[in-house]
C-alpha positions, -999 to +999 in steps of 0.1 A: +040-156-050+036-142-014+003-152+002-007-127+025-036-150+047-054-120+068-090-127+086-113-105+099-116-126+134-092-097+147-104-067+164-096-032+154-086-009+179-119+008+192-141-015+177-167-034+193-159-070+209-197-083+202-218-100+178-210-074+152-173-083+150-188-113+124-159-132+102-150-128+073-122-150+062-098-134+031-067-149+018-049-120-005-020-134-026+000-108-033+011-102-073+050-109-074+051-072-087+047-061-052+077-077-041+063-063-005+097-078+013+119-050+006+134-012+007+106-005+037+073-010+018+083+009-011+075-010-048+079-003-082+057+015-099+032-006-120+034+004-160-002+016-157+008+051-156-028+072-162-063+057-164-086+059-189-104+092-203-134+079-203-148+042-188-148+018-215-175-012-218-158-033-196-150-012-172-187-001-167-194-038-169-173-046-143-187-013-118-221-028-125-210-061-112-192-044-080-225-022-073-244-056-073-216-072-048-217-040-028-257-041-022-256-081-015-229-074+010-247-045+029-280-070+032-252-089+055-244-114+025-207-125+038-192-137+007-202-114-016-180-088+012-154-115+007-151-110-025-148-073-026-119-073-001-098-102-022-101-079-048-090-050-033-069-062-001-036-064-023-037-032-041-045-011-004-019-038+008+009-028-016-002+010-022-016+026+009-005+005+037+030-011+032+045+022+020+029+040+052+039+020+072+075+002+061+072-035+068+056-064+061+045-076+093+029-038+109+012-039+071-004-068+071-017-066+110-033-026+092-042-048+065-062-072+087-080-042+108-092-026+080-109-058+070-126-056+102-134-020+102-151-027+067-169-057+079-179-034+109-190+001+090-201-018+054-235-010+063-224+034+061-213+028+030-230+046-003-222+038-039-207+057-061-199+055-098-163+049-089-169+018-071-158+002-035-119+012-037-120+047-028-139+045+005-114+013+009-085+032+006-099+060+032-105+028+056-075+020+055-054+051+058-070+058+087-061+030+099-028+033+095-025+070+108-042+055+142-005+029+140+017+053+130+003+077+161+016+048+178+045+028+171+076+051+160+089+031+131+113+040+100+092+051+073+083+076+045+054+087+059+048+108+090+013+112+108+011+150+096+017+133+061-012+104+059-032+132+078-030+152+046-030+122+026-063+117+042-076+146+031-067+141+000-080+111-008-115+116+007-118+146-018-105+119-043-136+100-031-162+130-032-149+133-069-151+100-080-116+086-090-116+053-101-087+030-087-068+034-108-062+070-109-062+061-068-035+037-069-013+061-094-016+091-061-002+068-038+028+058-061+033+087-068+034+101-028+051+071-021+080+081-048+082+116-039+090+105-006+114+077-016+136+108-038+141+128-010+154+104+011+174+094-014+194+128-021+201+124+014+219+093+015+257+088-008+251+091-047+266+053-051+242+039-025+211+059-041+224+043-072+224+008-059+193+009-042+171+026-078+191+001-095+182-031-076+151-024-061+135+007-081+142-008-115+143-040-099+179-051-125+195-075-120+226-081-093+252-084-125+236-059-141+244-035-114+269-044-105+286-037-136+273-003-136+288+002-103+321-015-114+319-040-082+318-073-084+282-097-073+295-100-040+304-064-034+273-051-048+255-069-024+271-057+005+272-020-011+229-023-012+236-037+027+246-001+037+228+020+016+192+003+029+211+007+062+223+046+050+185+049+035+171+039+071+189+070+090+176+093+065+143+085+069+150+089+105+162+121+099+203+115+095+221+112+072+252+089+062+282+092+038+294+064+022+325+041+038 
């Protein structure tokens, strides 16, 4: 399992260097599903594939217990902040910031500035039926919009793109979408992205890479599919994350 350790002792760009930047220590572990180490931030899609109708018992058991968390933690009540961000700091983690922004290490410094943001601007926020997760997730891409502005990395996502995105999901937020539902948009984005990059790239490395890392098969499984042996099929997914790479950056590369 991949431990993610991020604090809020760090200080966002723009934000304040006083009292106010108060800690709030968060350790995410990441769920092995995310598997955030490869193919640029993009995962497989979880099986949840729509959210419920209607909110069930336990679901509106569960809001109760977050709008309880969410007024201790605006009366300044550290851990019960804490807690909310555990909860949510993988899924914005593995859905709205490590696709955005396509690697680990610019993800997880987003990750730990939105913590700071939140422990900064906790006190603006209102509740609403959905819960915490979709003013979260509107933390956080603007976050990652203000690092994309600035570092020019490989990735599916352009700043006119999370701009939109942004729009999006604060009209998400307005509506009331549970997380769910939340999390389903940005895999969704993030997939839409990922296919036409891929009909960019050689059929056989597309192939490798939905194999291996899409559908997450295994190395003899694909490889037989490819006719290659283990050993060739790993260097084949060498190039085409290499081949995938140039198309994001706008090339494109034919297969050796």
């Amino acid at each position: 399992m991949t431990t993610v350790a991020s604090t809020a002792r760090r200080v966002a760009p723009g934000a304040s260097r006083g009292p106010r930047s108060a800690t709030v220590p968060v350790v995410v572990r990441m769920d092995p599903m995310a598997r955030p180490s490869i193919l640029l931030g993009v995962v497989p899609a979880s099986p949840v594939e729509s959210a419920p109708s209607s909110v069930t018992p336990e679901r509106a058991e569960e809001l109760e217990a977050e709008r309880l968390l969410c007024e201790r933690a605006r009366g300044g009540d550290r851990r019960a902040l804490a807690d909310l961000l555990r909860k949510y700091g993988p899924i914005l983690y593995r859905s709205v910031l490590l696709p955005r922004l396509g690697g680990e290490a610019v993800a997880q410094d987003a990750l730990a500035d939105t913590y700071v943001r939140v422990v900064e601007r906790f006190a603006q926020f209102e509740w609403r039926g959905c819960g915490v997760y979709p003013w979260l997730r509107v933390v956080a891409m603007r976050l990652a919009l203000d690092m994309l502005r600035v570092r020019r990395r490989e990735s599916l996502f352009e700043p006119d793109d999370l701009e939109r995105a942004i729009d999006q999901a604060e009209r998400d937020l307005d509506a009331g979408l549970d997380v769910e539902l939340c999390e389903k948009r940005d895999r969704e984005a993030s997939k839409q992205k990922l296919d036409a990059a891929l009909m960019r790239i050689n059929a056989r490395y597309a192939l490798a890479i939905r194999m291996r890392v899409l559908d997450e098969r295994s190395r003899e499984e694909a490889a037989e599919a490819l006719g290659v042996t283990v050993s060739t099929l790993d260097v084949v997914l060498h190039r085409a994350l290499k081949a995938l790479k140039k198309a994001l950056g706008g090339e494109s590369e034919e297969a050796t």
